[in-house]
C-alpha positions as CSV (number, residue, x, y, z in Angstrom):
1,X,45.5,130.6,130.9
2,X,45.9,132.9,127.7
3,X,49.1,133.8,128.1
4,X,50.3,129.1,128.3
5,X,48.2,128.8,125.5
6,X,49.3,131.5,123.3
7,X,53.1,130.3,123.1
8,X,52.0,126.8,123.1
9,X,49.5,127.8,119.7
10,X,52.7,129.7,117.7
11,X,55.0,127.2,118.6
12,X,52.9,124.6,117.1
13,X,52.0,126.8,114.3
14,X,55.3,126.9,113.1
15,X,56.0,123.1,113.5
16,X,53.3,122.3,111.1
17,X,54.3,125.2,108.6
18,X,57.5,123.2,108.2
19,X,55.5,119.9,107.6
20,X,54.3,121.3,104.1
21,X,55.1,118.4,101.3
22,X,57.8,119.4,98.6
23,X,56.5,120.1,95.0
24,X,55.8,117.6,93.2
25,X,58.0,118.0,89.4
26,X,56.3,117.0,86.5
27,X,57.4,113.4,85.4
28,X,59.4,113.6,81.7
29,X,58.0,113.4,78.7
30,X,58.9,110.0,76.7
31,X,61.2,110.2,74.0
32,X,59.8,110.6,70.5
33,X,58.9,107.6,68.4
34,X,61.7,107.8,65.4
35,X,60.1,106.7,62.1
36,X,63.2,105.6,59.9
37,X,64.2,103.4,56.8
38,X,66.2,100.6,58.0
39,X,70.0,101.3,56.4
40,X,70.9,98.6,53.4
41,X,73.8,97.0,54.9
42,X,74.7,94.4,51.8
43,X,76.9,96.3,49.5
44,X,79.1,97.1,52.2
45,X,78.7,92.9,53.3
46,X,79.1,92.0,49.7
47,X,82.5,94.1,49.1
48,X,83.9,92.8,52.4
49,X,83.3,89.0,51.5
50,X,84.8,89.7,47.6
51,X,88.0,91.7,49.9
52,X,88.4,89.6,51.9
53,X,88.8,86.2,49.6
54,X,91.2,88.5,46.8
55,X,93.2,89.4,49.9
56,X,93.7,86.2,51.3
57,X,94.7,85.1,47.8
58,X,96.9,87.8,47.0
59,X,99.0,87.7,50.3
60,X,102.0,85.9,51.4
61,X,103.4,84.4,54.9
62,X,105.4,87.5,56.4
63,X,105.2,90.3,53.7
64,X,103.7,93.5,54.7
65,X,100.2,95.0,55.0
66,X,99.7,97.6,52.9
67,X,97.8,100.8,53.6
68,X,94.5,101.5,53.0
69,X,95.4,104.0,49.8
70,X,96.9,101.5,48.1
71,X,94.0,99.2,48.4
72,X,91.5,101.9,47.5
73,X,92.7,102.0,43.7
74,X,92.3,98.2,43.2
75,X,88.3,98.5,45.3
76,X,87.9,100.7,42.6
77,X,89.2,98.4,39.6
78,X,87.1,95.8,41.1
79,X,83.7,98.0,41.0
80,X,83.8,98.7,37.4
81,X,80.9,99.7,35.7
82,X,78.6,97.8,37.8
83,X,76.1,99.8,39.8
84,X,75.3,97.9,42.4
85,X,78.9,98.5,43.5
86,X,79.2,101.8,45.1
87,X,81.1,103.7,47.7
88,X,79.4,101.7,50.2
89,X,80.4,98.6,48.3
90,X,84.2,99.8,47.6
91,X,84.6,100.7,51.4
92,X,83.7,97.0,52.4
93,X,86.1,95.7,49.8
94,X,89.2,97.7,51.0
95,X,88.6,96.4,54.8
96,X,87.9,92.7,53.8
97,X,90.8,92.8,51.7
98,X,93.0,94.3,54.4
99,X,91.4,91.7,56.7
100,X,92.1,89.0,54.7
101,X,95.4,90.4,54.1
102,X,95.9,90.4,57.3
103,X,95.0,87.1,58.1
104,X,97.4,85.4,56.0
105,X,100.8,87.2,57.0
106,X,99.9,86.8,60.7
107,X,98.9,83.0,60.0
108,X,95.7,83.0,62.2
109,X,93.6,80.5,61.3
């Protein structure tokens, strides 16, 4: 009776060795709470909507865009001494006036 039992005990031995559960990995840390400043987003808005009405003014059905570069020059003009209008304020200008620009010599409405 030994010897049926004996194969009968390793065989089932091994069957529930493989029955062992998987590891359990560690669940993530959440992300890290980001304190920060929201951006100020109105000199850029500000020196679009100036752009963008000079452009429109200063454009003609069917005449070319011109580059940025050449725009840059008159963003600056524009800015003068005034500090309110910066960079920020300059970049806006150049793409509302290129927008604008744009608008007219294309004839969307």
């Amino acid at each position: 009776m030994q010897r049926i039992l004996l194969p009968g005990v390793w065989f089932g031995a091994l069957i529930f060795a493989g029955c062992d559960k998987p590891p359990v990995a560690p669940k993530p840390a959440p992300p890290p709470v980001v304190r920060q400043a929201p951006v100020e987003t109105h000199p850029f808005e500000d020196g679009y909507s100036a752009g963008y009405t000079q452009g429109q003014g200063r454009a003609a059905r069917g005449s070319k865009i011109p580059p940025a570069a050449d725009v840059e020059p008159l963003a600056r003009e524009q800015a003068g001494e005034a500090p309110e209008r910066t960079e920020r304020w300059q970049r806006g200008f150049v793409e509302g006036y290129l927008d604008g620009f744009r608008k007219v010599v294309t004839g969307q409405k």
